[in-house]
C-alpha positions as CSV (number, residue, x, y, z in Angstrom):
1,X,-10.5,105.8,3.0
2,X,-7.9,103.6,2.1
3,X,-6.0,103.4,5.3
4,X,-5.9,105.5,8.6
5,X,-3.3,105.2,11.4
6,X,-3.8,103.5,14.8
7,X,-0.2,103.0,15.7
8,X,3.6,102.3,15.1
9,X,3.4,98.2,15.5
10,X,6.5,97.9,18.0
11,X,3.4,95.8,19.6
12,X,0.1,95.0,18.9
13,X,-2.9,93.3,20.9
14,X,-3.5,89.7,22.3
15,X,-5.7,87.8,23.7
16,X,-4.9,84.2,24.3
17,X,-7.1,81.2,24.7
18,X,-4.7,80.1,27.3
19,X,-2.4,81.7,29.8
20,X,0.6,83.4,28.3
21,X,4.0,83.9,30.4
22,X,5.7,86.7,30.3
23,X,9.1,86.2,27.0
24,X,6.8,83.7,25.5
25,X,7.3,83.6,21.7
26,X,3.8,83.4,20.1
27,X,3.4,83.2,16.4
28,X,-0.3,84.6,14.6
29,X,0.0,83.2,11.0
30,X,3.5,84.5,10.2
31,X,3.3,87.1,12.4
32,X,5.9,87.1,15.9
33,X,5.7,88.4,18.6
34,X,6.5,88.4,22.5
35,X,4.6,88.7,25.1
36,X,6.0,91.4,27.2
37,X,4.2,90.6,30.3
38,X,1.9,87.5,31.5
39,X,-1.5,87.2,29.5
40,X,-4.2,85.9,31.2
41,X,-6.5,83.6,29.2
42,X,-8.9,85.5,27.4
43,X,-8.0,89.0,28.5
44,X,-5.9,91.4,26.6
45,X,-2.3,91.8,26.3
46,X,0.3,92.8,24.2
47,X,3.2,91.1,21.9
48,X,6.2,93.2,21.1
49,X,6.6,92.7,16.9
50,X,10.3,94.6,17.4
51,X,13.2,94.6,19.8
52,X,16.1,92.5,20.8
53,X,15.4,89.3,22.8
54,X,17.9,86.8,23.8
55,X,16.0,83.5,22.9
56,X,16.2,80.1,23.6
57,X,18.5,78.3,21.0
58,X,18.4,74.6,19.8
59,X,21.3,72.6,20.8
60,X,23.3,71.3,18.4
61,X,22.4,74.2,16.1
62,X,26.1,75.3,15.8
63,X,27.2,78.5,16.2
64,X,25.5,80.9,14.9
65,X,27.5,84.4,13.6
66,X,26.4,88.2,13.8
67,X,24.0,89.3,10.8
68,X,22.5,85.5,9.7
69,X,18.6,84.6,9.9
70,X,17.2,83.0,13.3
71,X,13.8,81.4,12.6
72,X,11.7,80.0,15.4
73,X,11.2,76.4,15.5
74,X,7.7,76.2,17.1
75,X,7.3,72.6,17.9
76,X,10.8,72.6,19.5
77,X,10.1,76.5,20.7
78,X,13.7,77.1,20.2
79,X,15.1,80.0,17.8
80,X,17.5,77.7,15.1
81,X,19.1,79.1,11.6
82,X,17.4,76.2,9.8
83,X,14.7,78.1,7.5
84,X,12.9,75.1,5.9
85,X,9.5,74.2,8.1
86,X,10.2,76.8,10.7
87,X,8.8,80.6,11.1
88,X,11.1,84.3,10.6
89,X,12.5,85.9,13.7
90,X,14.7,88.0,12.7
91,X,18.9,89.0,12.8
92,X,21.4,87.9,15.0
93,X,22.9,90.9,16.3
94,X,25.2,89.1,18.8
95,X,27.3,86.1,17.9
96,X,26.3,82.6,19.9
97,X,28.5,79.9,20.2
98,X,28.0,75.8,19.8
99,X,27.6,76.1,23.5
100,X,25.4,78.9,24.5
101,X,22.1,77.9,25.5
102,X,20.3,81.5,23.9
103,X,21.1,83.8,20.9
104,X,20.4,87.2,20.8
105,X,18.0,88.0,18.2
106,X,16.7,91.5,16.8
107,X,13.0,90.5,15.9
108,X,10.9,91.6,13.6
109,X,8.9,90.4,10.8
110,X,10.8,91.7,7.7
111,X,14.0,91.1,9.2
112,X,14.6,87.7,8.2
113,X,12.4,87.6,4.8
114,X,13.1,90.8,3.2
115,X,16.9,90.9,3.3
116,X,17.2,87.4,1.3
117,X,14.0,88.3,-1.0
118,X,15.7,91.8,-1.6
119,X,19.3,90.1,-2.6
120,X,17.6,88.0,-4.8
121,X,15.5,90.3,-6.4
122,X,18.7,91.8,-7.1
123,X,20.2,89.1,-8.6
124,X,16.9,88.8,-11.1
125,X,17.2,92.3,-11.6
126,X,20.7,92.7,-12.4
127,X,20.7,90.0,-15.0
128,X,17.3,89.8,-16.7
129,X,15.6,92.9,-16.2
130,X,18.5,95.3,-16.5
131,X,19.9,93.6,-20.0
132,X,16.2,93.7,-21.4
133,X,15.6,97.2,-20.6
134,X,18.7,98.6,-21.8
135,X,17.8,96.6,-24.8
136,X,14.6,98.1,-25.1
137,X,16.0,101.3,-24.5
138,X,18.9,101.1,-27.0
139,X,15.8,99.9,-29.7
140,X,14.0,102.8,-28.9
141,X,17.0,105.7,-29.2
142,X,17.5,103.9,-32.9
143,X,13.9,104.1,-33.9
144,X,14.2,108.0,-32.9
145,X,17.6,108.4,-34.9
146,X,16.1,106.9,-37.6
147,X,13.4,109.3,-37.9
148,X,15.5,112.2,-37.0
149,X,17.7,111.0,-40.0
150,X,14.4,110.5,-42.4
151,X,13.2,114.2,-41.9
152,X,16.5,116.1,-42.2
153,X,17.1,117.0,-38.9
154,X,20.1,115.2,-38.2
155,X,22.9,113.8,-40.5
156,X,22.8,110.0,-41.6
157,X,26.2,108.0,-40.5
């Protein structure tokens, strides 16, 4: 068996060493989530890995626009755009200003990873890989000409 179904992720399990309140933002590895209700230590609860949160933003952060990567700051437990040193949240899906103390975020663990990986796997793809292959490609539609041409089967140019 290589993999069998227990169920869609929108949240998974948790069991805290210490109390969990209820919108707390707790990060497993690289893995996000919030606690949808208050976690008692060492019993089991349950993070929400999707949905839209209005978090906590840092101050001075700017504004930040519809559609640009929050990331969650965990020693400053506030949701910043800053990537470098801090952990994926996800999208904004609702612009903040300079001023606004929280940004609305749609979480989720690819959110804020895959999008930028995607467009620059793009980028590699569209200029290395794409030029090779059609090159490869091209190389390989002479080689058959040319053999087509040897035994007769089509005219030589």
């Amino acid at each position: 068996m290589h993999a069998q179904f227990v169920h869609n992720g929108k949240s998974i399990d948790y069991t805290p060493s210490a109390d969990v309140s209820a919108g707390d933002i707790v990060i497993q590895g690289k893995t996000v989530g919030v606690a949808k209700l208050d976690i008692a230590a060492n019993e089991l609860g349950a993070l929400a890995t999707t949905g839209v949160f209005d978090v906590t933003k840092a101050s001075g952060d700017g504004g930040i626009a519809v559609g640009v990567n929050v990331y969650w700051n965990v020693g400053g437990s506030v949701a910043t755009t800053t990537a470098a040193g801090n952990i994926p949240l996800g999208k904004c899906i609702k612009a903040a200003g300079d001023t606004d103390t929280d940004v609305r975020v749609l979480i989720g663990q690819a959110a804020a990873n895959v999008g930028a990986a995607i467009a620059d796997l793009g980028q590699t793809i569209s200029a290395a890989y794409v030029q090779a292959e059609a090159q490869a490609i091209s190389d390989k539609v002479d080689a058959i000409l040319a053999v087509l041409r040897t035994l007769g089967i089509i005219a030589s140019s």
